[in-house]
LUMLOGU-812695 format. One record per residue (C-alpha): z, x, y; residue in one letter. Coordinates in pm, 1 decimal, decimal comma. Each point is the difference from the previous one (the first is absolute). Layout:
BEGIN
+----------+----------+----------+------+
!        z !        x !        y ! code !
+----------+----------+----------+------+
!        Z !        X !        Y !    a !
...
+----------+----------+----------+------+
This chain:
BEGIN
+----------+----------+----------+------+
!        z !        x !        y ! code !
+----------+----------+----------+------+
!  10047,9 !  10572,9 !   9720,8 !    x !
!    -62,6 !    122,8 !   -353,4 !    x !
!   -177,1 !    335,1 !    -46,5 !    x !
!   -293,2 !    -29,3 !   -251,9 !    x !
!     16,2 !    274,8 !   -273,1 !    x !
!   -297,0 !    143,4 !     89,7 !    x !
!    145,5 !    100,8 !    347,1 !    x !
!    346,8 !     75,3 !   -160,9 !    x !
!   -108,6 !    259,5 !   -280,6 !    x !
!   -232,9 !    144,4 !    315,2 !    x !
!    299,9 !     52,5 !    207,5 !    x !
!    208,8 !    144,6 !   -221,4 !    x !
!   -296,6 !    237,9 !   -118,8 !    x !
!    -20,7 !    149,1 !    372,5 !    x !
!    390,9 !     14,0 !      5,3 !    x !
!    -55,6 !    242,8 !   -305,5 !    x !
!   -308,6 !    213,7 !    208,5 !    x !
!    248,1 !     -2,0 !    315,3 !    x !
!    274,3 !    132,1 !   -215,9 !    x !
!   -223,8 !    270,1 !   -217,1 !    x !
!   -180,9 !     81,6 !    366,2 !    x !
!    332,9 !     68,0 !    158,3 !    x !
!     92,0 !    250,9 !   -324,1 !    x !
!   -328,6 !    160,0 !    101,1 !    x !
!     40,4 !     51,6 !    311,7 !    x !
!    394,8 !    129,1 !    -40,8 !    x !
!   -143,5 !    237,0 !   -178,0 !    x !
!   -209,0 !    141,8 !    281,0 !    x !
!   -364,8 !    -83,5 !   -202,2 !    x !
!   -306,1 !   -130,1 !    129,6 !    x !
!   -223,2 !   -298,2 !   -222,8 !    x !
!   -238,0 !    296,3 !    -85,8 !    x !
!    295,6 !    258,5 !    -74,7 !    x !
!    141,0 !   -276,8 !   -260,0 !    x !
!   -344,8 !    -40,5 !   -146,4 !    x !
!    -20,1 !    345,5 !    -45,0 !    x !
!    317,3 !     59,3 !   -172,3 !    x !
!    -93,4 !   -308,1 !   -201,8 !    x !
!   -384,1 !     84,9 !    -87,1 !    x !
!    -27,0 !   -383,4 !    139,0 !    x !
!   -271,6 !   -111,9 !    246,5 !    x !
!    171,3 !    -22,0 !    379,3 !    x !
!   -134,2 !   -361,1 !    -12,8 !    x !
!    213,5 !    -69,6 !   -297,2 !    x !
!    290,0 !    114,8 !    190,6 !    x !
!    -72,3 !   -232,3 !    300,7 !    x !
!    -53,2 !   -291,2 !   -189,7 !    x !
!    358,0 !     61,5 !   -172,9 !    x !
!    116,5 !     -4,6 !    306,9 !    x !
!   -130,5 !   -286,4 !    171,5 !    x !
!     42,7 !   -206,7 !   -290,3 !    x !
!   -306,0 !    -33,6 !   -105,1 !    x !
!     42,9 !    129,7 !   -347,6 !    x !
!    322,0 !     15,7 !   -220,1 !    x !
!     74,6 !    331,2 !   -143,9 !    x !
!     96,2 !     13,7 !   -374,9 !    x !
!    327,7 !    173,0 !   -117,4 !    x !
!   -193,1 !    319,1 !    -46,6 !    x !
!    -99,8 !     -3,4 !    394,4 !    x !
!    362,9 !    -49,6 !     93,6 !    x !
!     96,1 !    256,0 !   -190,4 !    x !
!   -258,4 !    272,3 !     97,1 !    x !
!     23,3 !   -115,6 !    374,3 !    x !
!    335,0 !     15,1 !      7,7 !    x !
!     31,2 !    360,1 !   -187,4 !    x !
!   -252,0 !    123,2 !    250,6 !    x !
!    212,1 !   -141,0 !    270,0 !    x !
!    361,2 !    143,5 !   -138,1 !    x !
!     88,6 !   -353,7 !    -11,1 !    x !
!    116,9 !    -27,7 !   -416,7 !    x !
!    293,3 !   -191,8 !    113,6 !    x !
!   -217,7 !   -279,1 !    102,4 !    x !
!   -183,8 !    -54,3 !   -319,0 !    x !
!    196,1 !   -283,7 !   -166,5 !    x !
!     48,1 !   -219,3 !    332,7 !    x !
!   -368,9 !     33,8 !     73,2 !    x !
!   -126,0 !    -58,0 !   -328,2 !    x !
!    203,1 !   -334,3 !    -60,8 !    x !
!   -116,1 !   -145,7 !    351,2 !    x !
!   -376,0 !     98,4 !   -157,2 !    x !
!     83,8 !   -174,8 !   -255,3 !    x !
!     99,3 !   -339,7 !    126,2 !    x !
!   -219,9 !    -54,4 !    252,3 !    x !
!   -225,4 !   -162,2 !   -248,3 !    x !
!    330,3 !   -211,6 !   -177,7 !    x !
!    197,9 !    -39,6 !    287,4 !    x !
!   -115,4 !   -319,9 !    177,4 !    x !
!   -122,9 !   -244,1 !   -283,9 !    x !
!   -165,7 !   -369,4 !     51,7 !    x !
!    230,1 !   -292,6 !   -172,6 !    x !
!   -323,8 !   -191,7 !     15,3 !    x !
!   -221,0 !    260,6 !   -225,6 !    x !
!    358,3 !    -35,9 !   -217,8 !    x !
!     17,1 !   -391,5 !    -34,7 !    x !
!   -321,6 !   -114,0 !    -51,1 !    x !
!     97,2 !   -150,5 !   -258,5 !    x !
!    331,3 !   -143,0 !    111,2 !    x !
!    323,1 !    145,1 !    103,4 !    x !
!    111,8 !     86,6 !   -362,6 !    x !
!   -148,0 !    322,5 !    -45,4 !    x !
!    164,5 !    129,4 !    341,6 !    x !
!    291,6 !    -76,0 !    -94,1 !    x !
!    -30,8 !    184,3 !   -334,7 !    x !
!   -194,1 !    300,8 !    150,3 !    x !
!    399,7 !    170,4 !     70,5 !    x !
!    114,6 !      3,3 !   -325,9 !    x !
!   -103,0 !    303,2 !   -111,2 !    x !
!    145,1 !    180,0 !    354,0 !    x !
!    310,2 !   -209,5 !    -68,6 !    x !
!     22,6 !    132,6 !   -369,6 !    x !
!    -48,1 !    415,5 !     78,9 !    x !
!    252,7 !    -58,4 !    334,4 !    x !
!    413,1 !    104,3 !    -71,8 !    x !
!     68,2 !    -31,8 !    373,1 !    x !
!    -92,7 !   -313,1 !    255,3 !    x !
!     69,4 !    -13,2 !    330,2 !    x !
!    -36,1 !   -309,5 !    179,9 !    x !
!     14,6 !   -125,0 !    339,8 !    x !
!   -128,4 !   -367,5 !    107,3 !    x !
!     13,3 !   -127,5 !    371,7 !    x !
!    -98,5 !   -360,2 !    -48,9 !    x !
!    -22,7 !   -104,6 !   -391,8 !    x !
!    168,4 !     28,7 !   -292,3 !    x !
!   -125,5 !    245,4 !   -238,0 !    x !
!   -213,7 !    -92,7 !   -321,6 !    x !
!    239,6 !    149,6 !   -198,2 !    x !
!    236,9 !   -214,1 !     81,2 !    x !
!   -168,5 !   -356,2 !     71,1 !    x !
!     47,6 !   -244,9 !   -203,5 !    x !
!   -270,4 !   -243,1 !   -172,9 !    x !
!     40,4 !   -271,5 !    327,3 !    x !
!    -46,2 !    222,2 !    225,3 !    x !
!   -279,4 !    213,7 !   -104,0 !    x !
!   -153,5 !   -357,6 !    -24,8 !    x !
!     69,4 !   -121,9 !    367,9 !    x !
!   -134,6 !    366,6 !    138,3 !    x !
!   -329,9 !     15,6 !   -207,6 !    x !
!   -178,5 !   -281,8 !     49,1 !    x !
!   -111,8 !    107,3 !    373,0 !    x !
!   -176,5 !    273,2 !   -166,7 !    x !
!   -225,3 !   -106,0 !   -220,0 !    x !
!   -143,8 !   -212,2 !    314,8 !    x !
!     10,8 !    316,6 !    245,9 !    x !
!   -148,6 !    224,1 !   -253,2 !    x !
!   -262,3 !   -210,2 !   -106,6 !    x !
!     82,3 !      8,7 !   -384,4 !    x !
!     61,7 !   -247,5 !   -325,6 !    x !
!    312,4 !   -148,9 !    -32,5 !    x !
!    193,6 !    130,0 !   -309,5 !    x !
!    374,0 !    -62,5 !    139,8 !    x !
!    149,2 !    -91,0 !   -323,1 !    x !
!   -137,6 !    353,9 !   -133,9 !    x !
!     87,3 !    190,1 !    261,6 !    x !
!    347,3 !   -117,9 !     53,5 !    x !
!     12,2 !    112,2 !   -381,4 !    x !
!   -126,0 !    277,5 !     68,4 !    x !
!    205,3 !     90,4 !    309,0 !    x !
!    325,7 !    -67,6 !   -208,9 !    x !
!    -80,6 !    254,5 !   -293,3 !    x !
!    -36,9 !    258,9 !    217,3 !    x !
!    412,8 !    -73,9 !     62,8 !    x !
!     43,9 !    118,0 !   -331,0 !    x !
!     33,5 !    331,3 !    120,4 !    x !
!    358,9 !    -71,7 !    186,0 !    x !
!    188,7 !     -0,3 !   -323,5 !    x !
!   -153,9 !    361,0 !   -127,1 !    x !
!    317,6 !    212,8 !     32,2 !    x !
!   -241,8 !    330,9 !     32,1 !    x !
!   -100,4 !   -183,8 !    383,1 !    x !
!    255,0 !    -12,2 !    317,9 !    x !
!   -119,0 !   -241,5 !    298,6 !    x !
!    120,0 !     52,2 !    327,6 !    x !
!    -91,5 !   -263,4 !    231,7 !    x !
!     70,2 !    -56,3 !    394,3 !    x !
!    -98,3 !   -357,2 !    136,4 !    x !
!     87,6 !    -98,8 !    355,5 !    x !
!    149,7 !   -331,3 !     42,5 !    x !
!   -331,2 !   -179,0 !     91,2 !    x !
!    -79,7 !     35,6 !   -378,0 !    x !
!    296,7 !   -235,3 !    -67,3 !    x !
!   -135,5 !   -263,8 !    251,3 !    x !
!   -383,4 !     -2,4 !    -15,2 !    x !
!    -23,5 !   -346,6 !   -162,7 !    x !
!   -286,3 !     -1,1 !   -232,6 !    x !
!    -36,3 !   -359,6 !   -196,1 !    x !
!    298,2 !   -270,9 !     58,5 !    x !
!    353,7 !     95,1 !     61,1 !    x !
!     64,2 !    -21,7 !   -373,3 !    x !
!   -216,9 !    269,6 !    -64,3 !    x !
!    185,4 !    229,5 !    243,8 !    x !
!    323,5 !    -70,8 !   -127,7 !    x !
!    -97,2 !    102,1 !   -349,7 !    x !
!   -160,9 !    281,6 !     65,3 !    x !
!    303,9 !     97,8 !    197,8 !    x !
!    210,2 !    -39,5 !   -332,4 !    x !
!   -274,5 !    207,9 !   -216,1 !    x !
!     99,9 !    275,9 !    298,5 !    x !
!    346,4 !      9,5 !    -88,4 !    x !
!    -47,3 !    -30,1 !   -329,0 !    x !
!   -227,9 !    345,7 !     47,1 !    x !
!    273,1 !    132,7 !    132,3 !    x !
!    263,4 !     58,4 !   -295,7 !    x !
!   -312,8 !    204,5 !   -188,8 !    x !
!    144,3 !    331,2 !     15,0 !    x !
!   -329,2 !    183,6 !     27,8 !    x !
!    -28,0 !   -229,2 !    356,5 !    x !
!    110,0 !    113,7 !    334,9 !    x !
!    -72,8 !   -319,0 !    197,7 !    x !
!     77,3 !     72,2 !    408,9 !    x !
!    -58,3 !   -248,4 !    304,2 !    x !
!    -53,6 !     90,6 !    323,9 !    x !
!    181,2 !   -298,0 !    193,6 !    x !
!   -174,2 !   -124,7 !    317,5 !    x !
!    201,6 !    117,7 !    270,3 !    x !
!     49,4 !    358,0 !    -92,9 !    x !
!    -39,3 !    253,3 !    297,0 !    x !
!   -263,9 !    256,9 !   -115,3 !    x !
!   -293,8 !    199,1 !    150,1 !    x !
!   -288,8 !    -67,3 !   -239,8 !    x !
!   -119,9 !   -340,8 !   -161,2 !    x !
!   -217,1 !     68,3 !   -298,8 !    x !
!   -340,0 !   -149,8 !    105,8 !    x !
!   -102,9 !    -27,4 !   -364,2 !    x !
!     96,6 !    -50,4 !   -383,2 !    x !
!    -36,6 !    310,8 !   -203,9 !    x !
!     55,9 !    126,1 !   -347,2 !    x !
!     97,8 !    317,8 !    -97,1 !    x !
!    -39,8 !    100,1 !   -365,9 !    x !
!    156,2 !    270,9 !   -125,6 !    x !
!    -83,9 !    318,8 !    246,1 !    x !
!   -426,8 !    -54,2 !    -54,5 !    x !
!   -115,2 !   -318,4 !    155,1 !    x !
!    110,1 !   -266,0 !    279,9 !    x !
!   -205,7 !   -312,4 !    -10,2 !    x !
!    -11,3 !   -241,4 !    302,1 !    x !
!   -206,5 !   -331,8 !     46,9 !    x !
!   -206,1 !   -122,4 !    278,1 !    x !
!   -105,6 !   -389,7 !    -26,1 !    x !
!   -308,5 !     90,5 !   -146,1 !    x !
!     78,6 !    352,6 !   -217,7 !    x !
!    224,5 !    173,5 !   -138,3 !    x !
!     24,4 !    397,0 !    168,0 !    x !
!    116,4 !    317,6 !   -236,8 !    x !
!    145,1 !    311,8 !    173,3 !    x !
!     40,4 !    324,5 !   -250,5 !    x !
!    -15,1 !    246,9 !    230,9 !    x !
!    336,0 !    189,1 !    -30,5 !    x !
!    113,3 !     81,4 !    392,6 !    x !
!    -78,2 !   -383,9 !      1,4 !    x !
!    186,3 !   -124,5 !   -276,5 !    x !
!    326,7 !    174,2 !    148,2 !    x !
!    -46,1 !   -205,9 !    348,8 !    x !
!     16,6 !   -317,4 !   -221,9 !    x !
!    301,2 !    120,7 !   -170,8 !    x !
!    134,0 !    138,2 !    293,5 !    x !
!    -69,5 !   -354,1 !    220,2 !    x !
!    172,9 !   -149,7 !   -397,2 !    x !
!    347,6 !    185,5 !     65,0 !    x !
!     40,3 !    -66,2 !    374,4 !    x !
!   -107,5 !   -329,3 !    -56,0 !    x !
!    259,9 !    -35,8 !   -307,2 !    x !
!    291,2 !    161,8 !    245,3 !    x !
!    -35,6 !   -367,1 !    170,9 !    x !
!     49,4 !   -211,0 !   -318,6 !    x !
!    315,1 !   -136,9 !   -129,0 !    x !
!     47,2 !     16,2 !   -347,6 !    x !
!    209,2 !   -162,6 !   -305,8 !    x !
!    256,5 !   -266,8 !    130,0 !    x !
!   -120,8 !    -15,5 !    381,1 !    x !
!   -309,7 !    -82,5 !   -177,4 !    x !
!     58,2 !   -237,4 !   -185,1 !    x !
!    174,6 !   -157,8 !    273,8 !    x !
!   -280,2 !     -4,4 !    204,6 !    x !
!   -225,3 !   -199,8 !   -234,1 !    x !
!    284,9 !   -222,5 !    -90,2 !    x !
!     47,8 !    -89,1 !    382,1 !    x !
!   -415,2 !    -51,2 !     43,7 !    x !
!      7,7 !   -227,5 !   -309,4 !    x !
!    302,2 !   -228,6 !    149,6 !    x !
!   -236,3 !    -14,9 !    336,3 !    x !
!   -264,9 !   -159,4 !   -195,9 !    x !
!    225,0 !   -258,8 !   -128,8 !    x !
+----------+----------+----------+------+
């Protein structure tokens, strides 16, 4: 069940009241003692709190001052900030085909030095090549409801590659086995995309880990996420695409990134791995 983004930015707007209510109350002050301090109404204060309004950067930082809670500043003013960004339609994005989405990360691409990657079930867009971007996307334009461009956006999709060869970037990328295997279009299209992946793989500004099938471990990753640079992980639903910038979150992805990467063999293991899931297609 997808949440609508109505009901996703109002969640995560009373997850910042709970958190600015707890700092309140830590600090041994009642609604009206805050307002006080603050020269705010007490309703103000309560509907802060209960989510009903979102306090700017100035609030934050005046309720947490009052609250001896300075420390807290940054974190709660980046969660502030993306609850309006941080759950965006595809379908308000593509209504005019899937080209433009597929453009819209350039710019994120372009500003990022560091990407972390981690995919559970697909190969990722950086690295797909022209037949199978084509054999994923047209089941898309049908769900979504939008035009048809595929020629465009598989164009479109395969500029934003460009940014593998910019020495400036490093990639490093975990994909569990099941990447290897989904098979999206014909078994043609598998097997080359399974030589564009070890091609990838001699860039020197790649780290390229699997996670074979079998391994022993104590946590699956229930989800494909991003990481770029230290500032933003990106993750997407069937229907939208979520950003998380809130710092104490950002270091669970990276966290979940390096225990997750412990799992992955790397370089000639690798390699070998791919090379034995290509000769079991035939």
């Amino acid at each position: 069940m997808t949440t609508s983004p109505n009901s996703a930015a109002k969640k995560a707007q009373e997850a910042l009241g709970l958190r600015l209510r707890s700092l309140r109350l830590d600090a041994g002050l009642t609604a009206r003692e805050l307002a006080s301090a603050t020269a705010w109404h007490f309703t103000r204060i309560s509907k802060i709190e209960n989510g009903i309004q979102r306090p700017t950067d100035a609030d934050i930082r005046t309720w947490c001052a009052v609250c001896a809670a300075d420390g807290e500043v940054a974190d709660l003013i980046a969660q502030a900030r993306s609850i309006e960004s941080m759950y965006m339609e595809f379908r308000h994005r593509t209504r005019t085909g899937l080209k433009q989405l597929m453009r819209s990360p350039v710019p994120l691409y372009q500003r990022t030095a560091q990407f972390r990657i981690y995919e559970h079930n697909v190969i990722p867009g950086l690295f797909q090549t022209a037949g199978y971007i084509r054999a994923m996307l047209p089941f898309w334009f049908t769900f979504l409801g939008v035009r048809n461009d595929l020629d465009e956006s598989v164009a479109a999709r395969l500029e934003r590659q460009s940014v593998l060869y910019d020495g400036a970037k490093t990639f490093s990328v975990v994909l569990e086995e099941a990447c290897l295997r989904t098979p999206l279009g014909d078994t043609e299209t598998l097997h080359g995309q399974l030589d564009r992946l070890l091609s990838i793989m001699s860039l020197p500004n790649v780290s390229l880990g699997i996670i074979p099938s079998m391994t022993v471990r104590d946590v699956i990753g229930s989800a494909g996420f991003w990481i770029f640079d230290d500032t933003l992980v990106k993750l997407e639903t069937p229907t939208a695409s979520i950003e998380v910038s809130q710092p104490h979150e950002i270091d669970l992805y990276a966290t979940m990134f390096e225990h997750l990467r412990s799992w992955a063999v790397y370089g000639r293991d690798a390699r070998g791995l791919i090379i034995r899931v290509q000769g079991e297609l035939g």
